[in-house]
N, C-alpha and C positions, 0 to 999 in steps of 0.2 A: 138128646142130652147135650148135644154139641152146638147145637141149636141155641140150648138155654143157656149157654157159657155164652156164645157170641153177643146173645143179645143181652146178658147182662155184665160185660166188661165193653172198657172204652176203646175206641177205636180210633188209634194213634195214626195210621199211615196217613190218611189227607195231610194232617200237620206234617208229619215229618216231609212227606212231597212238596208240600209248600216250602216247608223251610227248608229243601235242598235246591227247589225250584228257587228260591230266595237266595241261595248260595251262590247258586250258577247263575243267575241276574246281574249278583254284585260280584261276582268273579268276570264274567263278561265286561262287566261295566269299566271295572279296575282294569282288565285289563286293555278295553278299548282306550282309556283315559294313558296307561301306558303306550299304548301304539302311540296315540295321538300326540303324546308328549313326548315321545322314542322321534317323533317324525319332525315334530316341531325343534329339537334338541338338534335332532340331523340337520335339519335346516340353516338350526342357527350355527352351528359349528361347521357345517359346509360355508356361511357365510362370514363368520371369521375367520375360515383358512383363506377365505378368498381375498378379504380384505388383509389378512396379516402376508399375504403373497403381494400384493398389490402395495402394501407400507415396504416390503421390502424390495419391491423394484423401484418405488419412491426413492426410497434411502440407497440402493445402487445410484440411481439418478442424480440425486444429490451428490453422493461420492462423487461422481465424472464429472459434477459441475463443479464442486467442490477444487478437485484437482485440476480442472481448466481454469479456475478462479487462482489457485493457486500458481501455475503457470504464467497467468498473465499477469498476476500480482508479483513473480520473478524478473518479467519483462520489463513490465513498468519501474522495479526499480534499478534494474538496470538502465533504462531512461531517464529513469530521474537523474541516478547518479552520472548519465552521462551529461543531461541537460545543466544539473550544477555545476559539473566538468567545464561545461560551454559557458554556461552564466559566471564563474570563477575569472575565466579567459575574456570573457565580454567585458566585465567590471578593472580586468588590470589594461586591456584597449582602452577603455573609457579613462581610465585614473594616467594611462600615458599622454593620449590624445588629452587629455584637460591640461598636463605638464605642457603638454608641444607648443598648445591652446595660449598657456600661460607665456612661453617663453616666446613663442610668435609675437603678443602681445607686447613683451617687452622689448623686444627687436623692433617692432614697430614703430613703438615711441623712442627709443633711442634714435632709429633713422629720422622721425619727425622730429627731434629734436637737430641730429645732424644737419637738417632740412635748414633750420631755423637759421642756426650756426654760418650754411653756405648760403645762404640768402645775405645775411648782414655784412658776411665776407665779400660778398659779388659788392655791396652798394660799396664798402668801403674800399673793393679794388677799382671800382669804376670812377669814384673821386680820383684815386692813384691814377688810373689809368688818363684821366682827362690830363692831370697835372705833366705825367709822364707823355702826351702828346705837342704841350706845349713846349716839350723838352726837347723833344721828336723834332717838331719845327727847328730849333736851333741847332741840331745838332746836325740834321740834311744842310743848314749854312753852312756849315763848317766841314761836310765832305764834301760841297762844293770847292771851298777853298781845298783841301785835303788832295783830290783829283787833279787839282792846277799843280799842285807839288809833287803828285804821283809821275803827272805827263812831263814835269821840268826833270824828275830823277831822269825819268825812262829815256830823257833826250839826251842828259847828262852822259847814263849809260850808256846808249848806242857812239856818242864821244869814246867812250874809255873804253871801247871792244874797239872800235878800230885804231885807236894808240896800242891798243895789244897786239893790232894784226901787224900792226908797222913795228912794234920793239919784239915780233917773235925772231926774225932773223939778226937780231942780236942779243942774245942769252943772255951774253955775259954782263953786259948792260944793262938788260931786265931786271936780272936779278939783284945787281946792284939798284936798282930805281928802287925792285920791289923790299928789299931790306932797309930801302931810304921810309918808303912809307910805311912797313912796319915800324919803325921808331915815331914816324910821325902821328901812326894810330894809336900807339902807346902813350904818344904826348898827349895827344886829342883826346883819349880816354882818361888820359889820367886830370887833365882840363876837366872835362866832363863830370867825373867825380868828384873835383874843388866846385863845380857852377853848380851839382846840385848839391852837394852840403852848403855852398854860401845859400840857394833860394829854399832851402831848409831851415839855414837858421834865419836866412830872413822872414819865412813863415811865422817859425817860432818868436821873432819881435813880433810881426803884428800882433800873434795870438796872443803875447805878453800886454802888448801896449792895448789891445780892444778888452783883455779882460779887466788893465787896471784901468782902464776908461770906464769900464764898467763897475768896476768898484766905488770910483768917485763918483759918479751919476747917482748907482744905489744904495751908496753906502754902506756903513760895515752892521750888516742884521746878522743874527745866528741864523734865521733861514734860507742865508743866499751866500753861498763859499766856493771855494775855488781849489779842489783835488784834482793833482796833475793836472792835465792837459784840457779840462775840464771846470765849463762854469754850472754850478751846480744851484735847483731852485728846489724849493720845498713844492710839491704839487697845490696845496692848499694855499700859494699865494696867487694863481691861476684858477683854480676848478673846485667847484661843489663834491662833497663826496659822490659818487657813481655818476658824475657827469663830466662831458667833454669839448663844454661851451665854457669858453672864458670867461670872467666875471671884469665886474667895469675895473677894480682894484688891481687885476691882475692885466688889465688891457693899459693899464696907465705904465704898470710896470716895463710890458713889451715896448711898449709906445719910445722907452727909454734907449732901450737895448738896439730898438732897431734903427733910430737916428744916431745913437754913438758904432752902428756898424755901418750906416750909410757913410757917416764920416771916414770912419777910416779906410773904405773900401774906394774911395777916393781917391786914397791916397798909395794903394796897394800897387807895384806896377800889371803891365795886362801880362805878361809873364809866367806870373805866379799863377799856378788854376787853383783857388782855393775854394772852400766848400765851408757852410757853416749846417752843421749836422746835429740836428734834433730830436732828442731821446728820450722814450714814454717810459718808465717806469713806475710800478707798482708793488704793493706788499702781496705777500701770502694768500692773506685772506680772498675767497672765491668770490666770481659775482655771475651772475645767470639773472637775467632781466633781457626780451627783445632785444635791445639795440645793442647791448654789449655782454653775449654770448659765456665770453669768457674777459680775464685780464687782457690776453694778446689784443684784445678788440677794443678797450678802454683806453688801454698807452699807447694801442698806433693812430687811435682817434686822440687822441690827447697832441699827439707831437705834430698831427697833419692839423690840427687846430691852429696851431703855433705859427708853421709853415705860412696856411694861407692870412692869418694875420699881417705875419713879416713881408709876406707881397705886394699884402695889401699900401702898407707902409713905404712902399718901392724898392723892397731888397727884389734885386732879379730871382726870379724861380730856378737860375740855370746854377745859383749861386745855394742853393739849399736844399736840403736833403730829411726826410723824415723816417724813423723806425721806431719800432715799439718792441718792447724785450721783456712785459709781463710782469711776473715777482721770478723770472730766472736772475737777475743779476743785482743780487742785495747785496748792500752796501755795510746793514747790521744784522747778523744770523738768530738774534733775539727771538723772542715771542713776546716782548713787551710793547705796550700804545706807545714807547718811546723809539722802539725800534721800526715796527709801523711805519708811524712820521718820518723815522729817519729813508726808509724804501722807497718812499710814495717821492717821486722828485720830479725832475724836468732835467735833463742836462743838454748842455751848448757844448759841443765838439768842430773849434777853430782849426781844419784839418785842408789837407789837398786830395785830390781825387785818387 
């Protein structure tokens, strides 16, 4: 009976063994697939701890470079700020030394101008200087003679020390002789002081009588007058503006002067030492050109003009004298071209030494 049930109902178990055999297949499987993937997981998160360990010694690294970067980026502006420091100090060197630069410069050309000045000076003392040698010659004539008078004193005196050695043993005598020739010194002096006021005012006739010789020679101009002591010429009857070469109008003029001074110096005794004295004058106004530096160089060139003119002419050299006085001694304090004119002169001083 149990028989006939078996074989007529179905028979499950194969299927269900398969399908648990099926179970366990795909449970194996899944779960291999989990290992596999549990393993690969492990892997990769073992390798991004490794790598997020290794970004963070990175980023330590960086930090230390970071803060060395930072450090040296403190130093350097501390050098900077020194080196501005130094470059500040370099640029006010540089901006003095270019003052020093500048003011050397102009010390430079001041002295090269001074240069100029004592060059023109040297030629125009060396003219003085030659004239002054021929002056030199006459004047060694005259300590010639001078020495002959020195030795007749000295013989004089060795006289009158032994009249003293002979009137010592009597006092009373002495002093009597020597109160005689106090009175007689006093005469003699006071002589002396009539002979030179008489050769005083006889100066002052000739300088009277040579300047109205000169008046009548030049006649009465507004540019040629006679203040004090003083024959007075306008420079422009003489000289070019800025020059100190005579013109033919003004050589005719001298030409005058110095034959009405030859005459009277003729008649001068040898007595009298007098001197005809020659005097540059100029206005205000500056001049700077080579040869005449300044005024001083124009009027003492002006009146050594004059001078060797008058020599030329045969006034003795030992008889004339030249000086130049610039625009120091104006005659009109103006600032007009009529004052000017009135500065710019020439003057004749009829004097004694």
């Amino acid at each position: 009976m149990f028989q006939a049930r078996s074989r007529s109902g179905i028979n499950i178990w194969p299927g269900f063994v398969d399908i648990l055999a099926t179970l366990l297949l795909m449970f194996v499987f899944v779960l291999t697939i989990f290992m596999v993937s549990q393993h690969y997981l492990s892997e990769a998160l073992s390798g991004r701890t490794s790598a997020l360990r290794q970004l963070e010694a990175d980023i330590q690294a960086l930090a230390d470079v970071l803060a060395l970067e930072r450090s040296r980026s403190a130093e350097l502006s501390t050098e900077l700020e020194r080196l501005q420091s130094e470059l500040a100090a370099t640029i006010g060197a540089r901006e003095l030394a270019e003052e020093q630069r500048a003011a050397l410069t102009e010390q430079l050309a001041r002295t090269e101008q001074q240069l100029a000045e004592a060059r023109s000076r040297a030629g125009s003392l060396q003219a003085e200087l030659e004239q002054q040698g021929a002056a030199l010659v006459q004047a060694e004539t005259r300590a010639g003679t001078a020495e002959e008078e020195v030795a007749r004193l000295n013989r004089q005196l060795s006289a009158l020390r032994e009249q003293l050695t002979r009137l010592e043993g009597a006092l009373e005598i002495a002093e009597s002789t020597v109160a005689r020739q106090q009175v007689q010194i006093e005469e003699l002096g006071q002589r002396l002081n009539v002979a030179l006021a008489s050769k005083v005012q006889e100066l002052q006739r000739y300088r009277s009588e040579f300047f109205g010789r000169l008046r009548a020679v030049l006649g009465d101009r507004p540019d040629i007058r006679i203040v004090g002591d003083r024959f007075v010429f306008q420079s422009e009857l003489f000289f070019e503006s800025g020059s100190a070469e005579i013109g033919a109008s003004g050589r005719q003029q001298l030409a005058q002067v110095a034959e009405t001074l030859k005459t009277l110096a003729a008649q001068i005794p040898d007595d009298i030492d007098w001197v005809l004295q020659v005097e540059g004058h100029t206005d205000i106004r500056p001049i700077n050109t080579p040869t005449f530096p300044s005024n001083w160089e124009l009027s003492a060139a002006r009146a050594i003009s004059i001078v060797h003119f008058l020599i030329e002419r045969g006034i003795p050299a030992d008889r004339l004298a030249a000086a130049g006085f610039g625009e120091f001694q104006p005659v009109d304090p103006g600032r007009s071209e009529e004052a000017y004119r009135r500065n710019r002169r020439i003057e004749l001083k009829f004097t004694n030494r």
